[in-house]
Structures are given as structure tokens and as C-alpha cells.
N, C-alpha and C positions, 0 to 999 in steps of 0.2 A: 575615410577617403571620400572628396566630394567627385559627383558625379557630374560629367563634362557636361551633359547641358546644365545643368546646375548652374555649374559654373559659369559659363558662355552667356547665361541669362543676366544674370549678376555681372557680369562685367559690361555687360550691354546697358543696362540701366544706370551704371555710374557711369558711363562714357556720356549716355546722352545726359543726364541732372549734371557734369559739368560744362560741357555743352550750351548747354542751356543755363544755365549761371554766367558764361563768360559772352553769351551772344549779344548783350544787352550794348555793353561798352566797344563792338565793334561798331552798331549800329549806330551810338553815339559818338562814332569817330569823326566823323562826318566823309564828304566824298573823296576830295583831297589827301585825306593818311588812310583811306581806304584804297585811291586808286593807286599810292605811292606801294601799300603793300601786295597788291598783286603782280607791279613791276615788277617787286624784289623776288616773287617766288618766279615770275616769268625767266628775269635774269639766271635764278641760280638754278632753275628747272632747265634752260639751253645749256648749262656750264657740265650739269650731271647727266644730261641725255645719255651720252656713250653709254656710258658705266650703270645705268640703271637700265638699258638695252640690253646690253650682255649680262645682267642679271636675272632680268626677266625672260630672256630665251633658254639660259642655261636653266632655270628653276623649270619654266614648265614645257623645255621642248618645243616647244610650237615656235616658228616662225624663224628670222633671221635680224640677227643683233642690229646690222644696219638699216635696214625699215626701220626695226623700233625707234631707235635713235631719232629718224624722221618724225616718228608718229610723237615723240617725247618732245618735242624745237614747236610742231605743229599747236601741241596741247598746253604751251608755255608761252613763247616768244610772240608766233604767228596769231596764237588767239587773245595775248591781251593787246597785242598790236589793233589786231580787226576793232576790240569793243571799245581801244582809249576814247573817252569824251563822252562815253553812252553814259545818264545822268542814272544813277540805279538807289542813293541815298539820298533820302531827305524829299526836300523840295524837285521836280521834274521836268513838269510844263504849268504855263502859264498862261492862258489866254484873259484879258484884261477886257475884252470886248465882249467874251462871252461870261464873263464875269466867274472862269473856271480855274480853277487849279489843282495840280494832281500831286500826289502825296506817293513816295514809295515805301513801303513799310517791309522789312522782312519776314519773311515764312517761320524761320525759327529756326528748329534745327534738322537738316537733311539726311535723310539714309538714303547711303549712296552704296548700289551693289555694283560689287565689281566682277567682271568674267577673267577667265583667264587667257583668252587669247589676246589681250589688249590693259595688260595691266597697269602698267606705270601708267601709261600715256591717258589713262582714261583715271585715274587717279588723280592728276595733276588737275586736268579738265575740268573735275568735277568739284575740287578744290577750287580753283579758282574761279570758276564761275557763282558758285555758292559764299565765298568771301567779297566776291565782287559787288553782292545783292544785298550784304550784311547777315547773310548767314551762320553757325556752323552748322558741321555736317560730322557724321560719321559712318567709317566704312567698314562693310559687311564684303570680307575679301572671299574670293574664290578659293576651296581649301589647298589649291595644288601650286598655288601664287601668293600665300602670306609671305614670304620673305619678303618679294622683292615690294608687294606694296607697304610692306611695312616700313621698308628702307623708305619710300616717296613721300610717305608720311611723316619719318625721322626727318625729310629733308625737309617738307614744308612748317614744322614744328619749329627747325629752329630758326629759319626765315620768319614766323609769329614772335617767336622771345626775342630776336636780334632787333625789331622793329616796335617792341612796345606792346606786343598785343599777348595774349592768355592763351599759350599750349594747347588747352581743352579745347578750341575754337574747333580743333580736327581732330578726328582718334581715328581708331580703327581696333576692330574684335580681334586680340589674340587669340584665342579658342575659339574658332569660326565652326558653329555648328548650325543645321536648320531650324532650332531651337532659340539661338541668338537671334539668326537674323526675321525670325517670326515674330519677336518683341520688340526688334529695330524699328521693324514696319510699323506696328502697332503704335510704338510711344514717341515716335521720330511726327512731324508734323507736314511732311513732304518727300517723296518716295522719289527718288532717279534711279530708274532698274534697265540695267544692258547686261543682257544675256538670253540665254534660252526662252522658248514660249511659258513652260513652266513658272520659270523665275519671274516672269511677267504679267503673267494670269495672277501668280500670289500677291503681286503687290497691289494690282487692282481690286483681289478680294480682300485687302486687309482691313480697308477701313478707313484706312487712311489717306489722301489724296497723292496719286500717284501718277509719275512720265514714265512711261514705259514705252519702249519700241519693241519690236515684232520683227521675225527672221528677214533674211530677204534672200529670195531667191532668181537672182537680176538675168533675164535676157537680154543680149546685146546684138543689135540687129543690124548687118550688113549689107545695104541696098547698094543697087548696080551703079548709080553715079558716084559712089563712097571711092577715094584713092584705097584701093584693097591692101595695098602693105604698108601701107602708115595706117590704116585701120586695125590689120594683125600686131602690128608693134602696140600700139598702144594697149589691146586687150591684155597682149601677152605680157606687158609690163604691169599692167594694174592686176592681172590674176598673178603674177609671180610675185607682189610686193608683199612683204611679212610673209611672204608662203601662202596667199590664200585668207590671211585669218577675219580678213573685215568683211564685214555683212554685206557691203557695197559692191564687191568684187562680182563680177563675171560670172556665169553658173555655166551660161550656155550663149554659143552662136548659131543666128538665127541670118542666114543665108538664101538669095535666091539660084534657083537653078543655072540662070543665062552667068551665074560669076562661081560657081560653088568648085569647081575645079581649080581655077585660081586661086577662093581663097584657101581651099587644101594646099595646095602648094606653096603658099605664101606661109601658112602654117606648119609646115613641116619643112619649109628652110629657114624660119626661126627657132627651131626646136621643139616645133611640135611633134606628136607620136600618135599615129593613130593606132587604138590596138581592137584585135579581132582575132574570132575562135577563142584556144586556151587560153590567152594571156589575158582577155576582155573577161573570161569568166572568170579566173584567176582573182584579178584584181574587183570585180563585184562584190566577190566572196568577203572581201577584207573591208567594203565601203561602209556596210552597218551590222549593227547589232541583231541578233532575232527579231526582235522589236519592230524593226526598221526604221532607230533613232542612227542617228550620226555613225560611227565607229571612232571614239577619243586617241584611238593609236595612231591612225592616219591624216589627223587633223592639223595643220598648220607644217607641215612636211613638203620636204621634194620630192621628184619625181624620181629619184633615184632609192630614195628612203622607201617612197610608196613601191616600186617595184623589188624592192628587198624584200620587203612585209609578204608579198603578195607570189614571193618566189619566181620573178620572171625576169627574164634579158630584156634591156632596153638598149639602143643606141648611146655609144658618148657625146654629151651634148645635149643630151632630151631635158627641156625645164617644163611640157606638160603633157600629161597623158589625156588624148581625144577618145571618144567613141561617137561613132554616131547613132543616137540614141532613135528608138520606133516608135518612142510614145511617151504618154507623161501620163502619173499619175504611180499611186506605191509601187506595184512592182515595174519600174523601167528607174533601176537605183541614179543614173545620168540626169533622170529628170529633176531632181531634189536638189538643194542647197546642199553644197560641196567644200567646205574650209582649206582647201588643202589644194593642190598643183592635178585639177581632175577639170575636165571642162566636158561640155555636153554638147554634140554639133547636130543641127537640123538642116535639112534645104527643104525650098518651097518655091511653090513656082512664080507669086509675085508677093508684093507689099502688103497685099490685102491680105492673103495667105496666111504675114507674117504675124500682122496686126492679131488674128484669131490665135495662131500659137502663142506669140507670147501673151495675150490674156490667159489661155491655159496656164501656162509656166506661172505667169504670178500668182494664180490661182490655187498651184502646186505648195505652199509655202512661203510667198513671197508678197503678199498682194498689197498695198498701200507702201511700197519700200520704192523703189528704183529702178530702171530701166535705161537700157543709152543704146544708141545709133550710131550707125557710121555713113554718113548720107552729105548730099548736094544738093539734094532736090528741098529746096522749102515746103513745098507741098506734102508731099509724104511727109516729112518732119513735126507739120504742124496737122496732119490728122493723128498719126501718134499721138501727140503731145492733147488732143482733143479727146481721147478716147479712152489712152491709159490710166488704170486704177493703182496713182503712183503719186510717189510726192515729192520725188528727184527724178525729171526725166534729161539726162544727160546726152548731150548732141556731139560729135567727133570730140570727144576726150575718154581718156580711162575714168570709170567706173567708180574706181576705188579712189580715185586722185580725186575726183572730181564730186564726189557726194559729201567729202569730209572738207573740202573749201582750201584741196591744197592748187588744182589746175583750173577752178572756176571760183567766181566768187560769192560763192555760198559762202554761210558763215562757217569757222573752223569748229568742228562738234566728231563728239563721238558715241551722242547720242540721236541717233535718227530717225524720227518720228515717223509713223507710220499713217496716223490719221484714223479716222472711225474707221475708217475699212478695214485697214488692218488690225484694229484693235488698240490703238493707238490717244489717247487724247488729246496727240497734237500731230498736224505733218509737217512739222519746221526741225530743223536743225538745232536742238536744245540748246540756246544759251542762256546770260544771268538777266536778259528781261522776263523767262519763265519763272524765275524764283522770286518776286519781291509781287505781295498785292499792289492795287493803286486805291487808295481814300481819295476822292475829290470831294473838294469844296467848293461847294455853288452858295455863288450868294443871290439874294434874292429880288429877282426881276423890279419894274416899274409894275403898279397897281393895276395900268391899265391895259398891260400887256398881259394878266394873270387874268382876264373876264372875259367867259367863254361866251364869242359872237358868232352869227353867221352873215353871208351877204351884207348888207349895207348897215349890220352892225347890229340890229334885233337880235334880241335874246331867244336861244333855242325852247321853246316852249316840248319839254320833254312828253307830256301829259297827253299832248294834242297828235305828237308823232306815233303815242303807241295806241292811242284809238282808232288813227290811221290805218296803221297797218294791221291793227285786230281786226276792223272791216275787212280789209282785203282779203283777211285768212277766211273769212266766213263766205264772202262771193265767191271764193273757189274753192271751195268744201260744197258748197248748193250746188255750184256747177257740175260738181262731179257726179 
């Protein structure tokens, strides 16, 4: 009997050596039957959205078939739409003046970790931005989502053999254990990690060069010149989309006092629910672990599933459960990053107010991720935007829509950088310019532009300057 990490180790190693055997003849495809094959998985990635939505909801629970669908069109159609023309093999840029030229070369081969509340769509994504750069890649799945990404895999596999190119380009670990994906890390030569802080700290200790993004736990702040019910519609549309399940989503509203009445009421004649007493403690009960990690039961759910769980009446109609929360930090559970139809309401008495809470809040779990407004005032928008320690700060749009490059035009990604703050090595919106180095080739200047002058063209007499200034060191060493 062999033993599953055994096993999972070993399947991991032959995934990536072929991999790595077949990366060579993509890169020598050149750009042209490189950029023809990432249509083709874009094409058949829109045609299987549905079907790989409803498979990825029914396998892991979490979210609603129709988002995914969206998130699958987004991670296909939408993003090789955005990058057609971006040069990513071969030859680059050229400057003829500066006598430069830039070289793209591929990284090799990627390990690509996948979560589970964003499987397909993030599957597809990271295919294709990895084939786009002449990579392969292989995927280390979430254990509770091997079908369905296995199915995206099957799909992009035979898009590789119908168009000429070698299966191995892309795999993925049948026997997904911690074991596997420890050796991913290790023998793969570039790390794309979305998921937990965990999963993202490993890949940065691996060793190997790794993009990892960091939680986010997004305040979204509603000032008094904001139109308040087209600012609720949009929250409530970007924290109900997939159920909750993207990073970018909404955690908490962040309200001034002169509007915080309205926007309750704007709030709970969309379907919002404010709950208080038993039901508020009820439902805390169910929000995490001992730990006071997540709770994976209540995660990418409705409002109606979360108040099953939690054993309490809600209104017909209810798509999210409010509280208004007294504080931030572990124990105030509202204050935390939330996956799921739960949002977190503050009031304050101005902007300035606001600015300090949500520093707090990003500070809670969230800190180099996202943020968004709902405002008219430029002013206030651009001290925000001066002050937050963010790397999406989104202005009257949803949150969720608009970090991933579906309602702004950020690029389309699903993985979203965080930046050194948050732990991140990058704050951009990962696409396939992160995966390919650049070689430049400099050639070399005229003779007389290579001879170091000063002023009217005399040669620096280096000898003369540090006698200089050893004198000076010594008359102020006497003086003192």
C-alpha cells in the first residue's frame, strides 16, 4: 500500500519534469500560435462557463452557479480580450535610439494554487495568463474542488492537443495533499498563491519566487454627498455576488452620522436585516472557529442558509445580515473579513472619522488590498486615495466588480496583489507581464560618451577630492 503523500509527491514531480519537457516548444512557438492558442481556450472557456459554474457550486457549496459563470466569461473571453497585442514572446521593445532592446523569456514552469471559493474561474486565469508568457504551470487544487478543477483542466488540455501544442503544458495534482503541494512550491520555478494567509506565507517561505496576495478585509465608505441608494445598490450587489466569496467584496459600511439613518433605511428596503440581542449573538456563534479563523460552513452562503445554521427567523426577502459593530479588532467577529452574505455597519461623525476607521479595519486583516467610496466630493476622494494603505482604491462602483476589471478598468485578474504592506510582492492586478523575465540588449555607446568628465570637460582627479575632504574631516575633529 503506498502512502498518499507518497504518492501526491511523486505525482507532483512527474507533472512538473513534463512540464518542463514540453515548455521549451511553446516558447518556441512564437507570438502569433501562442496568441492564437489562448483565443482558443478563451473561446471554449465562454462556451463551458455554465457548466463548469454549476459544477464548481454544487462540488464546494460555496456561492451561486450564476456569478461563477460571470467569474468563468471574466477569466476567459474578458481577459484575453484586455491583454490581445501585449507582446509577451520573443522580441518586446525596441528603442533604436537608445540602442535597447528587450528580450521576454519565460519563467518555466508555475505552480498555481488554487482556493476553493473561486475555482474554475481562477483556474482558467492562471492558465491562461501562464501560456500567454510561454509558460507551463501546474495546479495544486483545493482538496474540497478537485473535480471541478480538474474538469477546467480536462477542458484546457484538449484546447493544447486540438491546436498542436503538448497536454503536459498544464496538469494538475490528483492526490492533493500538503505534501504535494510543498514540492510544487519547491521544484516549480514561480509560485501564483490565492488563498488564505497560511497558504501565502508557505509560498513565500519556499524558496522559491513567489505572487502571493493577502486577505482583504475591504471598508466601503459612504459620505454625505454619495447618492445613498444607488451607493446601497451597488454594495449590496457586489457583497451578494458569488455569495460573498471574493476577497474584494465589502466587509463593512463605513457611514457618517448627518446620512446613517437613510442609509439604514436604504439598506433594509433592499434587503438588508439588521440583527440585535439573540439573533446577533446566535449568528456570532456560527461566524468562527475557537481559533477565531473563518467558520468554512458559513462561507460563500446566503442569508437564509446563514440564518438556518445559526437557528433564527429572518424576513422574506433578506439577501444580507447587518450588525452594527462597537469595535474592531478579535473579539468584535463584524470587524473581520466575512466570505459570505454578513456585512459590518459603523457611523461616524465626519470623513476624517472615517479615514482613521478604516485604517483600523485594513489594519484588522485587510491592509494593502482595497477599499471603495461612495462620494462627490473630489476632495475627500483624493485624501483617501492619499492616505490609504491599499492598492485598489475604488470610487462609486462595487468593490467586487470593480477590483477584478469587470465595472473599472483595471485589468481582469484573480489574483490581487497586496504590495509590501500587505505582504505582497506586488500591488497590481496579476497578469502574464508578471511571468516572463526581460534580457535587454545594450549595445555599446560612442567612446566619447563612455569618459567620465566634469564641468568644461577635465578629468575628475579622484586623488585630489579625497585629500579634500580628509582635510575637512580633521578641521572638524580640532574644532570639536
Amino acid at each position: 500500500m503506498v502512502d498518499k503523500d507518497l504518492l501526491s509527491i511523486q505525482e507532483t514531480r512527474a507533472l512538473v519534469r513534463a512540464a518542463r519537457a514540453a515548455q521549451p516548444a511553446l516558447e518556441g512557438a512564437g507570438q502569433e500560435r501562442v496568441d492564437a492558442l489562448v483565443e482558443a481556450i478563451a473561446k471554449v472557456g465562454a462556451e463551458m462557463a455554465e457548466e463548469l459554474g454549476k459544477m464548481a457550486s454544487e462540488e464546494t457549496g460555496f456561492g451561486k452557479w450564476q456569478d461563477k459563470k460571470q467569474k468563468n466569461i471574466l477569466a476567459t473571453r474578458k481577459l484575453v480580450d484586455y491583454f490581445k497585442g501585449m507582446k509577451t514572446i520573443g522580441i518586446i521593445g525596441e528603442d533604436k535610439e537608445k540602442k535597447l532592446v528587450e528580450i521576454a523569456t519565460p519563467m518555466g514552469v508555475i505552480a498555481g494554487l488554487i482556493p476553493s471559493t473561486n475555482p474554475t474561474s481562477t483556474t482558467f486565469y492562471k492558465s491562461i495568463i501562464s501560456l500567454k508568457s510561454g509558460n507551463g504551470i501546474i495546479f495544486s487544487p483545493h482538496p474540497s474542488a478537485v473535480t471541478c478543477i480538474t474538469a477546467t483542466v480536462n477542458v484546457i488540455k484538449g484546447v493544447l492537443k486540438a491546436m498542436g501544442f503538448s497536454e503536459d503544458l498544464v496538469g494538475v495534482i490528483s492526490v492533493p495533499t500538503m505534501e504535494g503541494t510543498d514540492e510544487l512550491m519547491k521544484i516549480s520555478d514561480m509560485i501564483l498563491a490565492t488563498g488564505g494567509n497560511a497558504m501565502v506565507k508557505a509560498a513565500y517561505s519556499s524558496g522559491t519566487p513567489a505572487l502571493g496576495v493577502g486577505a482583504g478585509n475591504v471598508p466601503v465608505f459612504i459620505e454625505r454627498s454619495a447618492d445613498v441608494d444607488v451607493a446601497v445598490q451597488k454594495i449590496l450587489a457586489s457583497k451578494t455576488f458569488d455569495n460573498g466569496t471574493v476577497c474584494a467584496s465589502e466587509q463593512h459600511i463605513v457611514t457618517e452620522a448627518c446620512i446613517a439613518d437613510k442609509v439604514k433605511a436604504s439598506l433594509v428596503a433592499q434587503g438588508g436585516y439588521f440583527l440585535e440581542g439573540e439573533k446577533l449573538a446566535k449568528v456570532k456563534r456560527v461566524m468562527e472557529r475557537p481559533n477565531g479563523a473563518m467558520n468554512p460552513a458559513i462561507v460563500g452562503r446566503c442569508a437564509a442558509d446563514i440564518a438556518k445554521i445559526a437557528g433564527i427567523d429572518i424576513p422574506a426577502g433578506t439577501t444580507m445580515l447587518v450588525c452594527e459593530e462597537e469595535g474592531v479588532g478579535p473579539t468584535f467577529p463584524f470587524s473581520k473579513e466575512k466570505l459570505t452574505a454578513l456585512l459590518g455597519f459603523y457611523t461616524v461623525n465626519d470623513w476624517q472619522e472615517a479615514c482613521e476607521l478604516c485604517f483600523k479595519l485594513l489594519k484588522n486583516g485587510g491592509i494593502g488590498h482595497s477599499l471603495g467610496i461612495h462620494s462627490n466630493n473630489e476632495t475627500v476622494i483624493r485624501e483617501f486615495a492619499m492616505k490609504k494603505p491599499v492598492s485598489r482604491f475604488l470610487v462609486n462602483t462595487p468593490t467586487t466588480q470593480g477590483a477584478v476589471g469587470i465595472t473599472t478598468n483595471l485589468s481582469p485578474s484573480f489574483t490581487l496583489g497586496c504590495g509590501t504592506v500587505g505582504g505582497s510582492a506586488t500591488s497590481d492586478n496579476v497578469g502574464p507581464q508578471h511571468l516572463f523575465n526581460i534580457r535587454r540588449m545594450a549595445y555599446g555607446l560612442d567612446d566619447a560618451a563612455a569618459t567620465t568628465s566634469v564641468g568644461s570637460g577635465e578629468h575628475v582627479d579622484v586623488q585630489a577630492v579625497t585629500n579634500m575632504i580628509v582635510e575637512q574631516l580633521k578641521k572638524m575633529s580640532a574644532a570639536q
